[in-house]
N, C-alpha and C positions, 0 to 999 in steps of 0.2 A: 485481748478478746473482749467484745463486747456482750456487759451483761443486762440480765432486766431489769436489776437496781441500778443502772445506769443509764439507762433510756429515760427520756421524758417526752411518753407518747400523749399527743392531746388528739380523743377520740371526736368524731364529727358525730352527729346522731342523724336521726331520719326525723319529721315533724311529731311522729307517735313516740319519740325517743331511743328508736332503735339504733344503736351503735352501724355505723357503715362504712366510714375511712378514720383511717388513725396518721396520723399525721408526725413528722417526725424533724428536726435540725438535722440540716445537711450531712452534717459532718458522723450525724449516728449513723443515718443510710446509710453512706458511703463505707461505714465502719461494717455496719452490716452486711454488705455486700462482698466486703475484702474479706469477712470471716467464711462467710457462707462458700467464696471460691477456695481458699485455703482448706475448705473439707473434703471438697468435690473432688482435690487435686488429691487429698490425704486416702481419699477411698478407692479411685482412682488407680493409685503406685502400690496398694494396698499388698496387691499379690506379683509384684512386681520380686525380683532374685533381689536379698541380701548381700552385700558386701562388709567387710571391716571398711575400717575409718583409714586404717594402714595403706590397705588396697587403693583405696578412693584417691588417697594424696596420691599415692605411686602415679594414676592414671590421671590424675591433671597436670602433675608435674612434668609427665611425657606426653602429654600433647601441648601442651604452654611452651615447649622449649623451641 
């Protein structure tokens, strides 16, 4: 997971010096964005029924067969 000491955003300013886009390497974006849907998915399944891990195997292993 991407953090903010790991970012190296370079801010753009406005001519008065106002901050208005921040600018970012691809590869943080794209980081960003893989985080931000892995939460949406996490909030999401949030209230979703609980199973064991026991259960879980049982039922991929009977549908895989």
């Amino acid at each position: 997971m991407i953090t903010a000491k790991t970012l190296h955003p370079q801010y753009l300013k406005t001519p008065n010096g106002t901050p208005s886009f921040v600018v970012l390497f691809i590869e943080e974006y794209e980081e960003l964005i893989e985080d931000y849907n892995d939460l949406t998915i996490i909030k999401e399944r949030r209230e979703e029924e609980k199973i064991s891990f026991k259960d879980f195997k049982h039922n991929i292993l009977k549908t895989n067969v």
